[in-house]
LOBA-162536 format. One record per residue: residue number from 1; residue in one letter; x, y, z of N, C-alpha, C in turn. Coordinates in Angstrom, 2 decimals. Atoms other than C-alpha are relative to their C-alpha. Layout:
BEGIN
drenfi num->NUM; residuo->a; npx->X; npy->Y; npz->Z; capx->X; capy->Y; capz->Z; cpx->X; cpy->Y; cpz->Z $
...
***
This chain:
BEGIN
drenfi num->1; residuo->x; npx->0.83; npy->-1.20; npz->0.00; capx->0.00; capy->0.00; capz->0.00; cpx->0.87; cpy->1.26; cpz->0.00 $
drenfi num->2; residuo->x; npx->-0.65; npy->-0.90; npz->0.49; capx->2.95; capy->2.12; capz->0.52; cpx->0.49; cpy->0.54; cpz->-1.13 $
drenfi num->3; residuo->x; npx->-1.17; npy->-0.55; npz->1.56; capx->4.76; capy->2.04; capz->-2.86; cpx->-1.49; cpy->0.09; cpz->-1.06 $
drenfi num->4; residuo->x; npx->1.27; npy->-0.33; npz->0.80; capx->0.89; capy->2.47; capz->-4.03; cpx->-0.15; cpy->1.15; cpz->-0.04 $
drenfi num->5; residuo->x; npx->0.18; npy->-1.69; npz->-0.71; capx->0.94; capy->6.07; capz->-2.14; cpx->1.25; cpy->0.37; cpz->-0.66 $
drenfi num->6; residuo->x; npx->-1.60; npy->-0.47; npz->0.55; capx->4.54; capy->6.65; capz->-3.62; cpx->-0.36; cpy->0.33; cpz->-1.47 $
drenfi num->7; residuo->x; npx->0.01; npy->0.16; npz->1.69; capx->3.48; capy->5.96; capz->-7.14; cpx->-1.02; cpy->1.36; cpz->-0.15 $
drenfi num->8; residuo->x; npx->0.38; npy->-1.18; npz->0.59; capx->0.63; capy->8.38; capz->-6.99; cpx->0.14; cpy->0.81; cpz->0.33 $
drenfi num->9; residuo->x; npx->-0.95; npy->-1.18; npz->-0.35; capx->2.11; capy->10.92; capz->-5.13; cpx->0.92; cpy->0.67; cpz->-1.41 $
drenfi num->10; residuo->x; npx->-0.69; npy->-0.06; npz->0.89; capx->4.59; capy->11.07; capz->-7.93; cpx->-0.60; cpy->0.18; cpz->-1.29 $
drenfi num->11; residuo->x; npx->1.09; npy->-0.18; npz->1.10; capx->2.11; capy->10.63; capz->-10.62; cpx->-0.81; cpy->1.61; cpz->-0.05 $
drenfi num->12; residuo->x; npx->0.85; npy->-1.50; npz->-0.51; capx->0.15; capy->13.80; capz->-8.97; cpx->1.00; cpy->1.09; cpz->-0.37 $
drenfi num->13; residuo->x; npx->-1.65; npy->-1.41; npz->-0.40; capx->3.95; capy->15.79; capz->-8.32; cpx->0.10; cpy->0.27; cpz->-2.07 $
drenfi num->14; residuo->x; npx->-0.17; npy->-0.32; npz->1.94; capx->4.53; capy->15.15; capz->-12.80; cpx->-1.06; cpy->0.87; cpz->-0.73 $
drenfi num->15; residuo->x; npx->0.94; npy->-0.47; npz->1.05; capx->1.26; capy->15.82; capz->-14.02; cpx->-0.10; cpy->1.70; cpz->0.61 $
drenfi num->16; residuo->x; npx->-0.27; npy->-1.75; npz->-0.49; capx->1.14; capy->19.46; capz->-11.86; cpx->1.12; cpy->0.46; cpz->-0.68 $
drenfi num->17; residuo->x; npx->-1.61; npy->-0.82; npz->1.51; capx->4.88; capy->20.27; capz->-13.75; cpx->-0.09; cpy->-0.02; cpz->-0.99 $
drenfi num->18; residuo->x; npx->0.44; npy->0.27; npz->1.91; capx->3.61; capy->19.32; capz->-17.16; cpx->-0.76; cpy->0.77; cpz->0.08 $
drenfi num->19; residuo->x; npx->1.24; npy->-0.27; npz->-0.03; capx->0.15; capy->20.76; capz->-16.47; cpx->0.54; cpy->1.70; cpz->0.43 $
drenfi num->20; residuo->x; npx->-0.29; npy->-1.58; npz->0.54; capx->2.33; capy->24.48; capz->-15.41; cpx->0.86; cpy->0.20; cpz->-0.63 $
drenfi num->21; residuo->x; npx->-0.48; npy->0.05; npz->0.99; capx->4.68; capy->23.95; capz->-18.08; cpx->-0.65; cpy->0.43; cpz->-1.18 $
drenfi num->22; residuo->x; npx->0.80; npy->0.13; npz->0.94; capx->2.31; capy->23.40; capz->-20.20; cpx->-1.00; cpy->1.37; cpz->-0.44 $
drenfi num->23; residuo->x; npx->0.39; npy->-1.35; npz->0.18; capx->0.25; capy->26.68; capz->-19.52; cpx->1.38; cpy->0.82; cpz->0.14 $
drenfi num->24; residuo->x; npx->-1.35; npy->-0.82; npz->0.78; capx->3.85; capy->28.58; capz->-19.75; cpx->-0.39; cpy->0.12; cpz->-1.28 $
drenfi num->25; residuo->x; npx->-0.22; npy->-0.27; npz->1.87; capx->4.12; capy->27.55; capz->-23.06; cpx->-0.93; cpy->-0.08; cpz->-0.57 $
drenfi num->26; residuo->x; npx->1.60; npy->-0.45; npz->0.70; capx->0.54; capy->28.06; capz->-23.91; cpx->-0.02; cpy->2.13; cpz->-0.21 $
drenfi num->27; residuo->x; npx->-0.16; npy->-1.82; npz->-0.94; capx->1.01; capy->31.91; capz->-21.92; cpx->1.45; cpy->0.22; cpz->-1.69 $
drenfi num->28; residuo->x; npx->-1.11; npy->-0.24; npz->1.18; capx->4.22; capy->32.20; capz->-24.28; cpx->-0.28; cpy->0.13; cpz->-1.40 $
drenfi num->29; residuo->x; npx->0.30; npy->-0.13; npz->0.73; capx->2.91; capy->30.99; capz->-26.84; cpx->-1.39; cpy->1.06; cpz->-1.06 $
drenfi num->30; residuo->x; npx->1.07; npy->-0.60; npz->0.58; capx->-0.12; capy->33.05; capz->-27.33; cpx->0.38; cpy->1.41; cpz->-0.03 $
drenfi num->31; residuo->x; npx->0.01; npy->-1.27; npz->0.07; capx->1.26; capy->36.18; capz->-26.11; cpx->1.54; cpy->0.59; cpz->-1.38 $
drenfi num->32; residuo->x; npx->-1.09; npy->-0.27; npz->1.32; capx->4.57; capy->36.17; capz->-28.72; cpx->0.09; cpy->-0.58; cpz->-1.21 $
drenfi num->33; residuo->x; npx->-0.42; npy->0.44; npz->1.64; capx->4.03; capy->33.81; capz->-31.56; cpx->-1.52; cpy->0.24; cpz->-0.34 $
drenfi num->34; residuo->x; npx->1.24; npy->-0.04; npz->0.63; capx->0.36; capy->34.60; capz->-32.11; cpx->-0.21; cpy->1.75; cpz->-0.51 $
drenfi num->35; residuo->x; npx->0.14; npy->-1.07; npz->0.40; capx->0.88; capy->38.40; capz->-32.00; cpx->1.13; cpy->0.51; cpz->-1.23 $
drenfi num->36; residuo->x; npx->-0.89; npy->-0.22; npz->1.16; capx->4.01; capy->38.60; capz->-34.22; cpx->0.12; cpy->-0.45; cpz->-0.80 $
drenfi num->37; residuo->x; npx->-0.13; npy->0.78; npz->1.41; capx->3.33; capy->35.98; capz->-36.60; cpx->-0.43; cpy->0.69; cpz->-0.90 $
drenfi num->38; residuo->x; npx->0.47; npy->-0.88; npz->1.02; capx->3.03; capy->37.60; capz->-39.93; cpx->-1.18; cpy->-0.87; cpz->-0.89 $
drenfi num->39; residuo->x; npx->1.04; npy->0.93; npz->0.71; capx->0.91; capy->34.34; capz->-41.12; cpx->-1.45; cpy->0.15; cpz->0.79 $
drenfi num->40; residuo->x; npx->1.17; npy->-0.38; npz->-0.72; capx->-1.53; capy->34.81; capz->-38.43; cpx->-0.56; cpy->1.05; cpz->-0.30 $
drenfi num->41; residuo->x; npx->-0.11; npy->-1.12; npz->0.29; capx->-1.50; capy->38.16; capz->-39.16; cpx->-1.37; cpy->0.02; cpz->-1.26 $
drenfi num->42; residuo->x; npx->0.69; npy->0.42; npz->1.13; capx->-2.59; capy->37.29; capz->-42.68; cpx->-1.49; cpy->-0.48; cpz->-0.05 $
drenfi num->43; residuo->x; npx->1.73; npy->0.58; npz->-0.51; capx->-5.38; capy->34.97; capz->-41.69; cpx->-0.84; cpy->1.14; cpz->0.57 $
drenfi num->44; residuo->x; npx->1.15; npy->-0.61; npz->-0.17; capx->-7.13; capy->37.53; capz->-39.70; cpx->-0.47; cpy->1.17; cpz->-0.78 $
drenfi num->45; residuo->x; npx->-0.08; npy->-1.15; npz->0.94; capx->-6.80; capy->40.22; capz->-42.36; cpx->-1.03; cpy->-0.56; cpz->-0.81 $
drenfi num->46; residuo->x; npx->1.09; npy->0.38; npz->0.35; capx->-8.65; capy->37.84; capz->-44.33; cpx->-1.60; cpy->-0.28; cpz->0.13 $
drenfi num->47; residuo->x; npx->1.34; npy->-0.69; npz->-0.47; capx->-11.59; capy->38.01; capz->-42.56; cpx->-0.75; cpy->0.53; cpz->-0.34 $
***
């Protein structure tokens, strides 16, 4: 039962570092490659 509590402990500790990783590079990504892309850009021009 212990190395049951170990495993998801650990399981819990990864997916939280991926999961604010993950919004980083969401946050990053939206605020610098969505505003300076010149293709994006494009697309909404088309509109």
């Amino acid at each position: 039962m212990l190395i049951l509590d170990k495993i998801i402990l650990f399981f819990n500790a990864t997916l939280h570092t991926y999961s604010f990783f993950f919004n980083k590079l969401l946050f990053i990504q939206n605020s610098f490659f969505y505003q300076n892309n010149p293709y994006i850009k494009f697309l909404n021009s088309k509109k």
